[in-house]
C-alpha positions as CSV (number, residue, x, y, z in Angstrom):
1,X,0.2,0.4,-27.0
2,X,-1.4,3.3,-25.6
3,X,-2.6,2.4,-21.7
4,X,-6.7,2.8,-21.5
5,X,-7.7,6.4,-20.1
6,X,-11.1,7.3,-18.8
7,X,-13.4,9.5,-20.7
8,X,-11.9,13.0,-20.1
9,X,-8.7,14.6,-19.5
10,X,-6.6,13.5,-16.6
11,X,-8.7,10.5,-15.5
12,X,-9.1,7.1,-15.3
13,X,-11.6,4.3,-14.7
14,X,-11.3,2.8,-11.8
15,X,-13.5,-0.2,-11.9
16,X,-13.1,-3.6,-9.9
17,X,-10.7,-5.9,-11.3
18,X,-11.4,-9.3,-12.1
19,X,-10.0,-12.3,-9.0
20,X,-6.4,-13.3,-9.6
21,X,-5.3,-16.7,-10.0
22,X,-4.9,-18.2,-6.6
23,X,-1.5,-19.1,-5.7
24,X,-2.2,-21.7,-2.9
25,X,-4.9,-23.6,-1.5
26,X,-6.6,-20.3,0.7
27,X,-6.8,-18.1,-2.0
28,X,-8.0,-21.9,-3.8
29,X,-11.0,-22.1,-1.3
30,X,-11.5,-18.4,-0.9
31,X,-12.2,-17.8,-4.7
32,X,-14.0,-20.4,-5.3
33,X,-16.1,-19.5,-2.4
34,X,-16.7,-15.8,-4.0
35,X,-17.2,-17.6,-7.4
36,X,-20.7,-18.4,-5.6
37,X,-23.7,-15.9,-4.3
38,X,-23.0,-15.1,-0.5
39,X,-26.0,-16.8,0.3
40,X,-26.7,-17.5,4.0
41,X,-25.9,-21.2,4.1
42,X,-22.2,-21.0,2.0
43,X,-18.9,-21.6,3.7
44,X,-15.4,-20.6,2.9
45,X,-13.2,-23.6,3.5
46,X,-10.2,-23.0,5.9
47,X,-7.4,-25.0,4.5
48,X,-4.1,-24.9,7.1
49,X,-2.4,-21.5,7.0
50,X,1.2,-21.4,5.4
51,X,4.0,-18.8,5.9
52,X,2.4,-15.4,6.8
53,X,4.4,-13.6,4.4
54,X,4.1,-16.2,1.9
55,X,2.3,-15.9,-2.0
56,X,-0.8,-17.7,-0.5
57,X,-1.6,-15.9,2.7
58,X,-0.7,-12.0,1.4
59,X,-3.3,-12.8,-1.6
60,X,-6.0,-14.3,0.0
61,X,-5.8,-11.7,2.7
62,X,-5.5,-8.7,0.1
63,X,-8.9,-10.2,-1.6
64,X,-10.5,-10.1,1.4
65,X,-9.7,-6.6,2.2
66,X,-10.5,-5.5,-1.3
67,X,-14.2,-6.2,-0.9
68,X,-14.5,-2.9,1.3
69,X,-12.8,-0.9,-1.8
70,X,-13.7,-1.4,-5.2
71,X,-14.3,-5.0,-5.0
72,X,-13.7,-7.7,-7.7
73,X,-15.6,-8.3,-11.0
74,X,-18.4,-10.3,-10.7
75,X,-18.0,-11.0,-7.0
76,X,-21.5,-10.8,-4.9
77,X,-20.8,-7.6,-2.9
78,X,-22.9,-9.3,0.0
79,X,-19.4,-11.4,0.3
80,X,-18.0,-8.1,2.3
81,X,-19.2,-8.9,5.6
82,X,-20.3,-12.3,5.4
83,X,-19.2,-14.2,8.6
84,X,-18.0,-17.3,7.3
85,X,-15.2,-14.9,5.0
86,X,-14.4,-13.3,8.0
87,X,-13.7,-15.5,9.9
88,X,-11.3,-16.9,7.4
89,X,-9.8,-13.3,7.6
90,X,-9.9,-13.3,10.9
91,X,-7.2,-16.0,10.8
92,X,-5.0,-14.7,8.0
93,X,-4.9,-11.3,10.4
94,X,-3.8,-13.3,13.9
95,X,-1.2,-14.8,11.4
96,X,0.2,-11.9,9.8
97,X,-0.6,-9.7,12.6
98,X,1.9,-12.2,14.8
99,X,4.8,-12.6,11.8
100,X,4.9,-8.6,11.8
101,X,4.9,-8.3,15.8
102,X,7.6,-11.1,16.4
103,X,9.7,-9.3,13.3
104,X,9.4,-5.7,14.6
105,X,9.9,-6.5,18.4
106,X,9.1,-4.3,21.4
107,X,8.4,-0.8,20.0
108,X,10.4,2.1,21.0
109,X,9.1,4.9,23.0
110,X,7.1,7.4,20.7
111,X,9.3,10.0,20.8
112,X,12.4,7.8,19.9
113,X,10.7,6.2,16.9
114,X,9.3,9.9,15.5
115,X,12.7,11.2,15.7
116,X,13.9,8.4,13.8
117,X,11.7,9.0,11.1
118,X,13.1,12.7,10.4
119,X,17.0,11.3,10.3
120,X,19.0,12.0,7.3
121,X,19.0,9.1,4.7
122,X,20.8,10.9,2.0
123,X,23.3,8.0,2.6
124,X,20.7,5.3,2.5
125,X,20.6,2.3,0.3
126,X,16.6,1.7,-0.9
127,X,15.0,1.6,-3.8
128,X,14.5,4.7,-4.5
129,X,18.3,5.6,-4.2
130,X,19.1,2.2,-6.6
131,X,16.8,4.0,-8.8
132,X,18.3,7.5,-8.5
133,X,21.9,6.3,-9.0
134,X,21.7,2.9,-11.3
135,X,18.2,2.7,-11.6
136,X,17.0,1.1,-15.5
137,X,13.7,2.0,-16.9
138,X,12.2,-1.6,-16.5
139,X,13.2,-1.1,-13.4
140,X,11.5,2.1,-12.7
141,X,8.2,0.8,-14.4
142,X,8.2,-2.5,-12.3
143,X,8.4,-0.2,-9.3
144,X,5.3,1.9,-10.3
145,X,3.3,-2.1,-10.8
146,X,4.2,-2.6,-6.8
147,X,3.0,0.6,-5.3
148,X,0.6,0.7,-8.0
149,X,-1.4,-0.9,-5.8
150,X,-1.6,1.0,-2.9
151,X,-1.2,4.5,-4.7
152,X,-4.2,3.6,-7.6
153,X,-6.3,4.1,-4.2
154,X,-4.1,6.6,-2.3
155,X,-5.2,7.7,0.9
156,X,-8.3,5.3,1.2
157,X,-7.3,2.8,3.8
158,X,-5.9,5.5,5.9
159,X,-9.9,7.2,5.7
160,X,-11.0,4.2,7.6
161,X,-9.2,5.3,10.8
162,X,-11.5,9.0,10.6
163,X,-14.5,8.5,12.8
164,X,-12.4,6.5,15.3
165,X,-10.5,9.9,16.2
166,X,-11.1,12.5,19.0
167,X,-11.1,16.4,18.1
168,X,-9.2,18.0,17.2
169,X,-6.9,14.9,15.8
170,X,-9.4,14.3,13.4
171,X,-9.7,17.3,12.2
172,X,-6.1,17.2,11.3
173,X,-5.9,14.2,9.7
174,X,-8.8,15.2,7.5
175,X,-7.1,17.9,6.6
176,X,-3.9,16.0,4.9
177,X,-6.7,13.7,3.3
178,X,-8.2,16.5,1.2
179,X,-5.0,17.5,-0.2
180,X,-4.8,13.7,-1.2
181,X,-7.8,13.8,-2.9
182,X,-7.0,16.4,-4.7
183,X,-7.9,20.3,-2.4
184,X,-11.6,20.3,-4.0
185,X,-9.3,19.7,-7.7
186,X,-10.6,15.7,-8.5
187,X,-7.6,16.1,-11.7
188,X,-4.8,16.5,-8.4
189,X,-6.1,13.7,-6.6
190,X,-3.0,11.9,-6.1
191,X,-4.9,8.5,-7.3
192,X,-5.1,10.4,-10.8
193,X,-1.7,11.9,-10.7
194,X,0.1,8.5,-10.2
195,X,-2.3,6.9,-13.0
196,X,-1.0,9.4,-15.1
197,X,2.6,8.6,-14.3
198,X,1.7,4.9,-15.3
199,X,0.3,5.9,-18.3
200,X,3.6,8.5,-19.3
201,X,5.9,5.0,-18.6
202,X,3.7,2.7,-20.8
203,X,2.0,1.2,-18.4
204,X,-2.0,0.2,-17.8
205,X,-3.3,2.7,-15.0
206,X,-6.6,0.3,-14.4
207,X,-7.1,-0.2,-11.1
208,X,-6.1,-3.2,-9.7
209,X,-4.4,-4.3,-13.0
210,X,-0.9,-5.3,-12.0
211,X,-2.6,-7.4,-9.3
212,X,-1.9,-10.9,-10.3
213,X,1.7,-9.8,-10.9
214,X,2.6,-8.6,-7.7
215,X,4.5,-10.4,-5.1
216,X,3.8,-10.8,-1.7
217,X,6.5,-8.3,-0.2
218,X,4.6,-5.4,-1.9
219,X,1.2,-7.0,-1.1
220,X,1.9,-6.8,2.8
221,X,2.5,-3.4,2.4
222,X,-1.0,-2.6,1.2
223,X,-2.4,-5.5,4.0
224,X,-0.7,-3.6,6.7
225,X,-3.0,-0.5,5.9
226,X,-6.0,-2.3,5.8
227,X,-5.3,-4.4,8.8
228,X,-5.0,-1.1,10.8
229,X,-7.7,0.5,9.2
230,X,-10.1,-1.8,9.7
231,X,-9.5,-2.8,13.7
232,X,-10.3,0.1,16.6
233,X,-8.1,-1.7,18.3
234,X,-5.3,-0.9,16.1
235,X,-6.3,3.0,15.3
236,X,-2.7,4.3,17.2
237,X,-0.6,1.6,14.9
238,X,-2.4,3.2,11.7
239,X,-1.6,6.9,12.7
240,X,1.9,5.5,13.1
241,X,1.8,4.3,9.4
242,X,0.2,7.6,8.2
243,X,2.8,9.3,10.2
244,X,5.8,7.6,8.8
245,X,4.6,8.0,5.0
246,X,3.7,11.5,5.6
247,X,7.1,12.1,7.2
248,X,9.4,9.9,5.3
249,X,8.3,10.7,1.8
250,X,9.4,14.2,0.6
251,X,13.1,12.8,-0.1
252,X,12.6,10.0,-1.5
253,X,9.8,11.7,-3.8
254,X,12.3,14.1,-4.7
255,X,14.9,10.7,-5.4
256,X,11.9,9.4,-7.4
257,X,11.2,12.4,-9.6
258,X,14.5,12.9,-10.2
259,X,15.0,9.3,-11.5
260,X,12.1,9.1,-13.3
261,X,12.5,12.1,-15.4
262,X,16.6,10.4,-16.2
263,X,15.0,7.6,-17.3
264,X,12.8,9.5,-19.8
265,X,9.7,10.4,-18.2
266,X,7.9,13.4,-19.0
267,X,6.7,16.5,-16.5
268,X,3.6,13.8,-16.5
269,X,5.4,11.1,-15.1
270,X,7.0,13.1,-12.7
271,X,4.5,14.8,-11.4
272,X,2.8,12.8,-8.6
273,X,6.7,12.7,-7.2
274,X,7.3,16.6,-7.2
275,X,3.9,16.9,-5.6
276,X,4.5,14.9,-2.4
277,X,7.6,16.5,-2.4
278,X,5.7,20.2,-1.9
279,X,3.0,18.7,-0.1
280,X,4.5,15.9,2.2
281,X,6.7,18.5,3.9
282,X,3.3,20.7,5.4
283,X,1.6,17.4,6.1
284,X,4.5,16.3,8.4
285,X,4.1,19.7,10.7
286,X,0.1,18.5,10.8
287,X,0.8,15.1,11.6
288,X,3.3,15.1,14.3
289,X,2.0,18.6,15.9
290,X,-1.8,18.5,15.3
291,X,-2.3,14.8,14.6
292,X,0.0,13.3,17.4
293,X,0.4,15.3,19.7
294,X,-3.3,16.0,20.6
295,X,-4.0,12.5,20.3
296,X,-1.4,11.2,22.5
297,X,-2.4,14.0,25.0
298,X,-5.9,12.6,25.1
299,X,-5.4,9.0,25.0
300,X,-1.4,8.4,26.4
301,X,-2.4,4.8,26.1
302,X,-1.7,5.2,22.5
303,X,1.7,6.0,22.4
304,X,3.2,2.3,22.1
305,X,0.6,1.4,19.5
306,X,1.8,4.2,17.3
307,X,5.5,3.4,17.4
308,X,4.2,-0.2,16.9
309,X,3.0,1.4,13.3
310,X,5.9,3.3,12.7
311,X,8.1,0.2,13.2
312,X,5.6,-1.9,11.7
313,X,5.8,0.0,8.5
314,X,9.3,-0.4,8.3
315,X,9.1,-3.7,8.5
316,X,7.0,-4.6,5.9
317,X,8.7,-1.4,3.6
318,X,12.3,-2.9,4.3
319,X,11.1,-6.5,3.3
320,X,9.9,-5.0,-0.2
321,X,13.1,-3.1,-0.6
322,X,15.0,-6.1,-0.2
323,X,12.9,-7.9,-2.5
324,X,13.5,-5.2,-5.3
325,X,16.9,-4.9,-4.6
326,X,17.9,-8.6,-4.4
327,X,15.8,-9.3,-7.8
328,X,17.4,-6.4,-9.8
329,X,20.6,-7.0,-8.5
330,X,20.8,-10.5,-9.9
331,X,19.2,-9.2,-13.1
332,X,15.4,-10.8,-12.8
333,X,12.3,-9.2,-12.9
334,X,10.6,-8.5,-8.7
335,X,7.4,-9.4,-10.3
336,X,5.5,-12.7,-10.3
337,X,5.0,-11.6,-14.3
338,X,7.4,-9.7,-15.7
339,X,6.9,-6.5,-18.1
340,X,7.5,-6.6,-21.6
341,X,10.8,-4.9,-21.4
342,X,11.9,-6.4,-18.5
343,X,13.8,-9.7,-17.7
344,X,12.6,-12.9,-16.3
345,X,10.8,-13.8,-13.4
346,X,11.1,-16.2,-10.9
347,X,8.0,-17.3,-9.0
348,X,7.6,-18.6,-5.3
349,X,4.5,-19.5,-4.4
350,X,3.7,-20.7,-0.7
């Protein structure tokens, strides 16, 4: 089957996906809440909160996010700031917010935790090494289904943390963020690149497809962008996670390509991996020396908060490594639904 394109060359459509099935009773009272008009008068029942990394909390927290992107399919968009769904969200946040602070403890001073993220980890042990040195291709294709939801949007939580920045830091961070979206070239937007890599693998490069498929490790990822994104209060933790992707990710993109390309994937499918190999490695000087620095020079107060989002981020990145690792290792499929040429699942809800 040939995965659905958009209507030229090198595109896609990227329209709102239709609500997942709930997988507990938030997401329950959440969509059927958004079933409904966001009329004045409707509530969103509360039901008691479960574990904050659990299936129920990660998807009813990702929903509400996703009505200030694309939205779902048939979903009022009046729903987006109605104050009855936020406050909802406002207590999936406090909960998650809390599992990720107690998990990543006391943040190390800023200079500590950038230097960490430049360390060698040729000797590391993530997915993207499993995939280099034993990887299979159903296992490379269920890896593109988890970030598929972050990277199908690339760069667009990240914009929400733009007019909250001083000069010249802003500035700077723009700067990276135009290269995501492609340098003035809409065909390089890295959104488009990485549907094309889905579509080289055989897989559906619709925005938002995979959704009811994806686990909760790879949906506190995405949640973890948002959450920053979306709070002033947490600006300094989101240049920590923009940061720690922008500095992390050349080797492992090379790993990626390089696997990728093993595993049968064409220049195509490689490509939105060599590219963040080329371009990662300038956006790591502008980060740390334009983004950071000036920042931290004009508000010091933010130094803790953006070692919080470096650590942060490796919190919620290790717990979806050790997700995919764990499932392929035992020979089961990391997703809630697994691919056609993959192996079984198991699901957990909670």
């Amino acid at each position: 089957m040939t995965p659905p394109t958009g209507t030229a060359a090198g595109t896609f459509v990227r329209t709102a996906p239709p609500l997942p099935r709930p997988r507990g009773p938030v997401g329950a009272a959440l969509f059927a809440a958004l079933a409904a008009p966001a009329g004045p008068s409707v509530e969103v029942l509360r039901p008691p909160l479960g574990d904050p990394w659990g299936e129920d909390l990660q998807l009813a927290l990702y929903a509400c996010y996703e009505l200030h992107y694309q939205g779902f399919a048939g979903v009022d968009p009046d729903w987006e700031w109605h104050p009855s769904l936020l406050a909802l969200r406002a207590g999936l946040e406090h909960a998650f917010l809390a599992a990720v602070r107690r998990e990543a403890g006391a943040p190390p001073p800023l200079k500590r935790a950038l230097s960490g993220l430049l360390a060698d980890d040729s000797g590391g042990t993530g997915p993207s090494h499993h995939l280099l040195d034993h990887g299979e291709r159903w296992q490379a294709r269920e890896y593109l289904v988890h970030r598929s939801l972050y990277h199908l949007k690339e760069a667009d939580p990240q914009m929400w943390v733009v007019p909250r920045l001083p000069h010249p830091a802003k500035g700077a961070l723009v700067t990276v963020q135009y290269d995501e979206y492609g340098g003035g070239h809409p065909e390089r937007a890295h959104a488009v690149l990485f549907g094309e890599m889905m579509a080289d693998l055989g897989l559906d490069p619709r925005y938002g497809h995979y959704l009811e498929a994806v686990p909760a490790p790879a949906l506190a990822v995405v949640n973890l962008m948002s959450l920053f994104g979306l709070h002033r209060s947490l600006r300094g933790a989101l240049v920590g996670q923009f940061a720690t992707v922008e500095i992390t990710s050349p080797p492992g993109a090379a790993r990626l390509a390089q696997a990728l390309e093993r595993l049968g994937a064409t220049p195509a499918g490689t490509l939105f991996y060599r590219e963040h190999v080329l371009a990662d490695a300038v956006h790591e000087q502008l980060v740390r020396r334009e983004v950071i620095t000036p920042l931290v020079e004009d508000e010091p107060e933010l130094a803790p908060d953006i070692a919080f989002g470096i650590t942060a981020t490796g919190v919620v990145e290790d717990r979806l490594g050790e997700h995919l690792l764990s499932s392929w290792r035992a020979g089961r499929s990391s997703l809630l639904t697994a691919l056609d040429d993959g192996p079984a699942t198991r699901r957990n809800d909670g």
